[in-house]
C-alpha positions in Angstrom: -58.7 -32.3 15.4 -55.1 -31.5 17.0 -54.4 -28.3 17.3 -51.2 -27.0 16.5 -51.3 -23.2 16.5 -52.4 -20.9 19.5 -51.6 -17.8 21.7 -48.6 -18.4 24.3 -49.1 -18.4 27.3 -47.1 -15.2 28.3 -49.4 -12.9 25.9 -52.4 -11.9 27.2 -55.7 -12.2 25.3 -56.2 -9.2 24.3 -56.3 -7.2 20.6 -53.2 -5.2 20.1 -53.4 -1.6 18.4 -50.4 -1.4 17.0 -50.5 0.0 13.2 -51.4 -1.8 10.4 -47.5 -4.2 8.9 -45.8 -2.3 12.5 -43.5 -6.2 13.2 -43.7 -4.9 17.0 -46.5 -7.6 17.4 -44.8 -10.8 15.7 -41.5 -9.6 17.8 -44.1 -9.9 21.1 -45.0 -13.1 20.0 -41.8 -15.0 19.7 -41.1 -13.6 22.8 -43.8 -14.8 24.5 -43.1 -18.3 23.0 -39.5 -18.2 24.2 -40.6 -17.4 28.1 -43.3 -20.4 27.7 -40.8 -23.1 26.3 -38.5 -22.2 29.2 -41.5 -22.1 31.3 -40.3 -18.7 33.0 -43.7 -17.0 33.0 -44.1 -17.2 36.6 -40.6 -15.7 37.1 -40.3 -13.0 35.0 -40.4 -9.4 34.9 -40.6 -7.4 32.0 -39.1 -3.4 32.1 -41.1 -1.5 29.8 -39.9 1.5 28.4 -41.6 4.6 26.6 -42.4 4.4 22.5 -44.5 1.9 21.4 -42.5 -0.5 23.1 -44.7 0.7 26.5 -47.4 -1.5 25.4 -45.5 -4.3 27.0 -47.5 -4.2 30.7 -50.9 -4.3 28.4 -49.7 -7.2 26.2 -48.0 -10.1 28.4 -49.6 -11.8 30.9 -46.5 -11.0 33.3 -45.3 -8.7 36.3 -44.1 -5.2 34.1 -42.3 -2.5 35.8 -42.1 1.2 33.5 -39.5 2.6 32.9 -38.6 6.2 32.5 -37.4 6.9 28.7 -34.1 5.7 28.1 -33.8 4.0 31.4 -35.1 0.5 31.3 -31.7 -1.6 31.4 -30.8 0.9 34.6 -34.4 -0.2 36.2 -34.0 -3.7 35.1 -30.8 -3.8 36.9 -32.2 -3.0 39.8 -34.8 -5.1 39.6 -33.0 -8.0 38.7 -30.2 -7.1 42.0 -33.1 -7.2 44.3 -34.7 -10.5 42.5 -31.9 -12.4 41.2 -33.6 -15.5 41.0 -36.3 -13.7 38.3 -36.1 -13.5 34.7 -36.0 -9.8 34.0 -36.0 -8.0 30.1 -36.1 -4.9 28.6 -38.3 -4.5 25.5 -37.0 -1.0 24.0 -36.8 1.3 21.1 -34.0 2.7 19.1 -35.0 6.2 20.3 -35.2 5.1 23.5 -32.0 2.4 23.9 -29.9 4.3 21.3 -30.1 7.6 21.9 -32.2 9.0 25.5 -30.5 5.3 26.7 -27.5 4.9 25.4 -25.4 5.9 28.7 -27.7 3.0 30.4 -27.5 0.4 28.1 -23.9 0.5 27.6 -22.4 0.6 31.4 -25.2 -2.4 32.3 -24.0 -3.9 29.2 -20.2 -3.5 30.2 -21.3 -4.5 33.9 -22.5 -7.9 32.5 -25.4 -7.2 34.2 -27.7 -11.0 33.8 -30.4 -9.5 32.0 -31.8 -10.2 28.6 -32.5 -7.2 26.8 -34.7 -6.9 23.5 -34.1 -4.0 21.3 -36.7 -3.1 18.3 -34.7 -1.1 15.6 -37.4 0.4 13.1 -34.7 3.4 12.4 -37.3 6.2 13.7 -38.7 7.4 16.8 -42.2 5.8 16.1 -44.5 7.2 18.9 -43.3 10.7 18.9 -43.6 11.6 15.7 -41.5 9.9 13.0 -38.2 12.2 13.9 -34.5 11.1 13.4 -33.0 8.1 15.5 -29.6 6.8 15.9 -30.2 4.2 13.5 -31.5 6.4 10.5 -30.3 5.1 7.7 -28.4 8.1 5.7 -30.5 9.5 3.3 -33.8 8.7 5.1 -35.7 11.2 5.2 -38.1 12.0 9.2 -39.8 14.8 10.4 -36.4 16.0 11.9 -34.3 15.5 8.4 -36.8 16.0 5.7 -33.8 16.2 3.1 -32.7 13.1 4.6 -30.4 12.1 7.2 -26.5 13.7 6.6 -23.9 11.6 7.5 -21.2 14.5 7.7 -23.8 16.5 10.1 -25.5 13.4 12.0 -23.0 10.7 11.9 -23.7 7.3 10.7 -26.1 5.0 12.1 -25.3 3.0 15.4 -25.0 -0.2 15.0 -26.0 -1.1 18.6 -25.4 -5.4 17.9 -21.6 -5.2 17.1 -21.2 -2.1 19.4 -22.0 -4.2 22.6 -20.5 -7.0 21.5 -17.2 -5.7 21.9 -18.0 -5.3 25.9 -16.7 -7.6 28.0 -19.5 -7.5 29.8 -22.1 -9.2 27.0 -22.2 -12.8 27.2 -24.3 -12.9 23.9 -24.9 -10.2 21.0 -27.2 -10.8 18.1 -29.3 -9.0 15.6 -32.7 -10.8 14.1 -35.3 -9.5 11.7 -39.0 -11.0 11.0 -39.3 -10.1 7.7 -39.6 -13.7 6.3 -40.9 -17.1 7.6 -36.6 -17.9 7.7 -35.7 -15.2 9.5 -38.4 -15.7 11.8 -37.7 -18.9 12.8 -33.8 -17.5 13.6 -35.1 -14.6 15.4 -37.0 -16.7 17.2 -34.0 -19.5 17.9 -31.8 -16.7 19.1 -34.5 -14.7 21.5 -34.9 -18.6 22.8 -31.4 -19.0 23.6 -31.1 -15.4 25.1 -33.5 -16.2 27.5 -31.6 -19.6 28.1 -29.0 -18.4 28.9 -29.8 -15.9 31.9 -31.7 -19.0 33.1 -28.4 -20.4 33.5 -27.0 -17.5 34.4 -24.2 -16.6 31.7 -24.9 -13.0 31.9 -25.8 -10.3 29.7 -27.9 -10.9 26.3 -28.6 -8.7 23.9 -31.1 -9.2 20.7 -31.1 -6.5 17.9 -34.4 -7.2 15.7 -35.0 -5.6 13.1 -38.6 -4.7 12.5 -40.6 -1.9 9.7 -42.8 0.9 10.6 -45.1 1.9 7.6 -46.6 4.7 9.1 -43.6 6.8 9.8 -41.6 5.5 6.6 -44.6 6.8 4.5 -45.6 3.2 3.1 -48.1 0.3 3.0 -46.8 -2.7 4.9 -45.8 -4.5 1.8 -43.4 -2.0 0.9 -42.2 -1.5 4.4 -41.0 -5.2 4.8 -39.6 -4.9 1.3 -37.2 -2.4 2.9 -36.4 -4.3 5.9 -34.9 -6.3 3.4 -33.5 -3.9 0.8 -32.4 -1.6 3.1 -31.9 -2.5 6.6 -30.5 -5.9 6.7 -27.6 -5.1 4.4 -26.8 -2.2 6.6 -27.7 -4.0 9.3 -26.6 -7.4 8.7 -28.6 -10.4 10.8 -26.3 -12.9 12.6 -24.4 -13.7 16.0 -21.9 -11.5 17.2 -20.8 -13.0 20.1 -21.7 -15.8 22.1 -19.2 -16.5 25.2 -20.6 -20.0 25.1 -19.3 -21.2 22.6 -15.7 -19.5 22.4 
């Protein structure tokens, strides 16, 4: 019997612990399938950060450097100066990119710095606690905003995709989600061509995917990707925002 399903390559076999409907898992998969139909495995260097995106270095079989909180895209830089000819990624937070990061990620994005960086928006700090992120949604309601969040006091939400795309910098800004078999196979089309393109060296890339978190939201997992869709997406709204290839 052919098989036609299996593991990549680039994950390692071993059982995750992420919580129960958390996307964080699908998201490491497609990524893991976009570094094995490059074949880049054996060239790449993932820059974990802190959140539940530090479960990188446990969940890829590849070289992982940690990252202080916020910092990844700075040690990523670094790392991909002193080894240009490696693949290097981030695989961050929205606490971590968005807020503790944001100075980073936004001068290595303006830099055009050729890294590929992935960016998991569940619009909470998950790890920590559950508290307020940049990308709350207004009215949602964390451990830091019980009567939900205020846009006159907090601001709106950052919308990190269009944000960056407006750098000269980015070669290549999109946001994903993996809510449904046809936004996964996007999400995973666009993380493939992210990838692509810092193997051909075209510069910065930048993926926004949009992913639930039923534990801090206060739901089961059915619910929680019923809001991806409800809520985030048209707040967020999936699609390209610029891709210097094709201008």
């Amino acid at each position: 019997m052919q098989q036609v399903f299996k593991r990549p390559v680039s994950l390692a076999d071993v059982q995750t612990h992420f919580c129960p409907g958390c996307q964080h898992g699908t998201i490491h998969r497609i990524v893991a399938e976009a570094l094995d139909d490059h074949n880049l495995r054996e060239r790449t260097i993932g820059c974990a950060s802190v959140g539940c995106s530090v479960f990188l270095y446990s969940y890829f079989d590849i070289d992982v450097v940690e990252s202080p909180h916020g910092r990844a895209s700075a040690v990523a830089t670094g790392v991909k100066r002193a080894r240009p000819e490696s693949i290097v990624f981030t695989y961050q937070g929205d606490g971590d990119l968005a807020a503790i990061g944001t100075s980073e990620i936004i001068h290595a994005a303006n830099r055009g710095e050729d890294i590929t960086v992935i960016f998991v928006n569940n619009t909470t700090y998950g790890m920590t606690g559950g508290q307020m992120a940049p990308t709350t949604l207004v009215g949602q309601k964390t451990s830091t905003s019980p009567y939900g969040r205020n846009q006159s006091k907090d601001g709106a939400p950052l919308k990190m995709a269009e944000l960056l795309a407006n750098l000269e910098g980015v070669g290549f800004s999109a946001r994903v989600a993996v809510n449904n078999p046809r936004n996964l196979i996007d999400a995973r089309k666009q993380i493939s061509k992210a990838f692509r393109y810092q193997a051909e060296g075209k510069g910065f890339s930048f993926i926004e995917a949009l992913s639930a978190c039923p534990t801090n939201w206060g739901m089961n997992p059915t619910q929680a990707n019923e809001r991806v869709a409800g809520e985030l997406i048209p707040y967020f709204p999936i699609g390209v925002f610029k891709n210097s290839s094709e201008l």
